[in-house]
N, C-alpha and C positions, 0 to 999 in steps of 0.2 A: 784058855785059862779057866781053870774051875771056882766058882766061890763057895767054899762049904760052911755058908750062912744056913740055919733052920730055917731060916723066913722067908730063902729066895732059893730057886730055884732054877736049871735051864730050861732050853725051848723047850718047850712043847708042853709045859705047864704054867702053871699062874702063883703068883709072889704073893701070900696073903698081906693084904693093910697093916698094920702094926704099929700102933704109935710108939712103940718101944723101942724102935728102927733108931731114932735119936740118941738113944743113949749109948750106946756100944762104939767107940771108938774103933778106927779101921786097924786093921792087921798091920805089924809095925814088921816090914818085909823089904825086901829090893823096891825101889819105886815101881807103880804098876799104874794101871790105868783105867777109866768105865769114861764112855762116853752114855750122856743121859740124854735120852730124845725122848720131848715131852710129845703129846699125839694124841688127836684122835680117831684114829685107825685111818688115815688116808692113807692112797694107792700108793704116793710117792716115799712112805716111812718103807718102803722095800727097796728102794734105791739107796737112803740115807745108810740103811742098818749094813748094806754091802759095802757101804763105802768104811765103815767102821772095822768090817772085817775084814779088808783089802790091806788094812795098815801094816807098817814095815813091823813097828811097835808092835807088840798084843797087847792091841786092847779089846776089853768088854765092851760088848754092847748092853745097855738097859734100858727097857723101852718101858716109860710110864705114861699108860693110859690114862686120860680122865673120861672115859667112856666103859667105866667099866661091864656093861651089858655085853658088850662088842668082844670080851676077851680073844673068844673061840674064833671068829672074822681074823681077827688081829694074827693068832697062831696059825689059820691057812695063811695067811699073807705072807706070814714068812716062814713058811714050811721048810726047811733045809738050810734056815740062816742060823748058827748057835746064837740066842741069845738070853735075856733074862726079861720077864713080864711082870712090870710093877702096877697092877692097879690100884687109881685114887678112890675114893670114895665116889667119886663124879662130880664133875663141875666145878673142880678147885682152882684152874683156871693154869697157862701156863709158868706162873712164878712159883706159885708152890706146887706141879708136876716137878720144876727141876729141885724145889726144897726137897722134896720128897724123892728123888733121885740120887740127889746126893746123902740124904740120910741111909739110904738103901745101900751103899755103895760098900765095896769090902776092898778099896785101892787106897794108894796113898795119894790119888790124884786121880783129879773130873776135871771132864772138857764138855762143854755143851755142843748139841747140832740140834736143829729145827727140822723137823720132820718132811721138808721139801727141797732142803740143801741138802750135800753132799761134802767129803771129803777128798781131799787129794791124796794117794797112799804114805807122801813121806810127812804128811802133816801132824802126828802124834811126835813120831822121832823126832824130827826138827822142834818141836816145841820141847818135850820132855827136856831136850839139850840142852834149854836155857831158861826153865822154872826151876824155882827155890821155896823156900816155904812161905817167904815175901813178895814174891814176884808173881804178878801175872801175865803171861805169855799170846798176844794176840799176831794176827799177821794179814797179807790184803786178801785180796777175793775175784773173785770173776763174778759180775752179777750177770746172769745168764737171762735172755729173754728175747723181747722182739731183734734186738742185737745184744753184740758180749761188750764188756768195759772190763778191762781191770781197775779197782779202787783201794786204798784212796792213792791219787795222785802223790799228794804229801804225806810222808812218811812221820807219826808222831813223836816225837823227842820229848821223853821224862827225865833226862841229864843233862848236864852238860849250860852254854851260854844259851841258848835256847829252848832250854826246858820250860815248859808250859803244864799248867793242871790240865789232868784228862778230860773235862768238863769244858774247859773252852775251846779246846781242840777240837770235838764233837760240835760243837754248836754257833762255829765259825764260819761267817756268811759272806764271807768280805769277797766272793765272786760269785756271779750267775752259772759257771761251772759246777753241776751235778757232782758231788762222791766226793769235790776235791778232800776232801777228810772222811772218814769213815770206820767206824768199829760197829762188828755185828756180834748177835750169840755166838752162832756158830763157829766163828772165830777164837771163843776165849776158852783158855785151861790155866788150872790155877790146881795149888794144895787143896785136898779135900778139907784140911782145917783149915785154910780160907774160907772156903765157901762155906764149912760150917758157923764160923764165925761172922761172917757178912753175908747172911742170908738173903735171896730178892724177898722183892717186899711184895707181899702179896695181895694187897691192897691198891695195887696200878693198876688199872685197864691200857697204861697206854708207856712207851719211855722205861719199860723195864729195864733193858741192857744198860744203856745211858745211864737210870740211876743207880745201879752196882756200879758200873765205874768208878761214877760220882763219888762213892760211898767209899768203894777201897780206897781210892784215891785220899780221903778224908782221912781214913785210918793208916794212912801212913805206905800202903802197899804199894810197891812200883809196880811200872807195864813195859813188858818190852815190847815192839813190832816188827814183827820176822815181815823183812822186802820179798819173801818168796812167795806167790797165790800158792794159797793152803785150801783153801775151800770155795764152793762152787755155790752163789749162791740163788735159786730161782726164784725169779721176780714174778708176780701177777696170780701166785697161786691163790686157791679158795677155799675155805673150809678149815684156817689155823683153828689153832688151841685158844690162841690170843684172842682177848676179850674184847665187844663193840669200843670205839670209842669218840671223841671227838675233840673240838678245840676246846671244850671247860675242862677235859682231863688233863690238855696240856697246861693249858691256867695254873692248875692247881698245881700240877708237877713244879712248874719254873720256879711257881711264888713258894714252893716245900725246899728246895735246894738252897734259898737263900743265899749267903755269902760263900758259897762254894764256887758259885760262877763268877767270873767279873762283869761289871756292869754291862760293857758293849755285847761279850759274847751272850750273853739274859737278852737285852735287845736285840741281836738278831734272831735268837730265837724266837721270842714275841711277836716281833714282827712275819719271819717265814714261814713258822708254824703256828703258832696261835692265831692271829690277825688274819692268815691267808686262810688260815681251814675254817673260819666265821665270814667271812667274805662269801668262802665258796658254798658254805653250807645253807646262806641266803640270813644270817644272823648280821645285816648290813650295820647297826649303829653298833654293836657289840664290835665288829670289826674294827670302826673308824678308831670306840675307845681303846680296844687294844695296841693299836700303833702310833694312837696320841702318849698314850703310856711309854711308851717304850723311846719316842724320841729325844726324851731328854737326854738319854745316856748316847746318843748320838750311833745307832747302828750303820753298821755298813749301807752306801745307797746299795747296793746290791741284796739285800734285805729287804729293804722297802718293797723295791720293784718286785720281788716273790710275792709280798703279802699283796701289793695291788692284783697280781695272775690271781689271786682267788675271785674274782669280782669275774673273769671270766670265765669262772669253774662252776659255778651258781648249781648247788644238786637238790636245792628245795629250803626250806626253813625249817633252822636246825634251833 
């Protein structure tokens, strides 16, 4: 697929910056497609960008650098994969790589991938099948690493007697079972005026994915979840785009969502992730306050016992 954008170019050249990128709406055509992988030139963005052009779909690939020194690194790496090279100015962190991604974009539709996952070939088709211009389209995953899982066990329901906000879904703790719920980046494709209109926020270090969710969900947009593994996701990589962070980012995250979560599902959160990653980070009385806060709305014991495991993860005083 060609884009005959001025400002973007294919492989084997570089996309100049362009704040102007925003303003130009996409080509109003058959549906089409760009996956946007934010990067900073690691080995594994050669695996990713093949899995983008393995798809049954054609879709684009667009690879946005926030290293832009590295472009020329970047274009051996992928020497013989058609793609398109969007550098950021540097250092803008991975939320606004995929703002900028999708500004760049010349489809009627973006799907995100992390520069260390991968795709499945039928994973664009099968989603394309069942996005709308209100709908966003996620599915499970294989998290790949010292062993494989598929995730999530439970399948999310946005209809129906069962329907749940996608915000408590995600940050449902009510078992010591790992993944049992689960939405990643790399998982999601949506309209590109989606994603222009509910931008991530590029001011997280930490809970990006989670809070676009959060946020469509807010604005009214549904999610479907395709039961097929779409995407491969590998665990324990090093050297993301994703910015440092720790448990006051998540602090701040939980208490910014407000009334978007319900009470219990903010309390297991508080407690597994905020409380446990202050535990562990040697931030001990900050710990305690975190999951005396959070008891009143009564979390899963299964919660609890998470944020107590940080007391034995002790990584220094944070």
């Amino acid at each position: 697929m060609s884009i005959d954008t001025p400002s973007r170019v294919q492989a084997g050249k570089v996309a100049s910056f362009d704040a102007e990128l925003a303003a130009g709406p996409a080509p109003a055509h058959a549906p089409s497609l760009t996956a946007v992988i934010p990067t900073v030139g690691r080995r594994s963005l050669k695996r990713a960008v093949a899995s983008v052009l393995r798809q049954s779909f054609d879709t684009t690939a667009l690879v946005v650098l926030d290293r832009p020194e590295d472009a020329g690194r970047v274009e051996t790496l992928l020497k013989g994969l058609p793609h398109i090279l969007v550098p950021t100015p540097g250092g803008l962190g991975a939320a606004g790589a995929r703002n900028l991604g999708v500004r760049s974009a010349g489809t009627t539709h973006v799907a995100f991938l992390d520069d260390d996952d991968e795709w499945v070939s039928e994973k664009a088709a099968l989603q394309m099948a069942m996005v709308d211009e209100n709908t966003v389209v996620t599915s499970r995953a294989l998290l790949v690493g010292t062993s494989s899982r598929v995730v999530p066990e439970r399948l999310y329901q946005g209809q129906g007697q069962d329907a749940e906000a996608v915000v408590d879904y995600i940050l449902d703790r009510s078992t010591l079972r790992l993944r049992r719920t689960f939405m990643q980046t790399s998982s999601l494709l949506c309209s590109r005026a989606t994603a222009l209109q509910i931008p991530w926020d590029e001011e997280l270090s930490r809970h990006q994915d989670w809070d676009w969710l959060a946020r469509l969900d807010a604005a009214g947009k549904s999610l479907t979840m395709l039961p097929e593994v779409l995407v491969r996701v590998h665990q324990g990589s090093v050297g993301s785009i994703s910015r440092s962070a720790d448990w006051k980012a998540s602090s701040r995250w939980i208490d910014s969502i407000g009334t978007t979560v319900s009470e219990r599902s903010g309390a297991d959160f508080r407690a597994s992730v905020v409380a446990r990653d202050a535990f562990a980070s040697g931030a001990w009385n900050q710990g305690v306050r975190q999951l005396v806060k959070c008891l009143r709305a009564r979390p899963h014991a299964a919660a609890v016992v998470v944020a107590m495991s940080g007391m034995l993860q002790v990584r220094g005083h944070g």
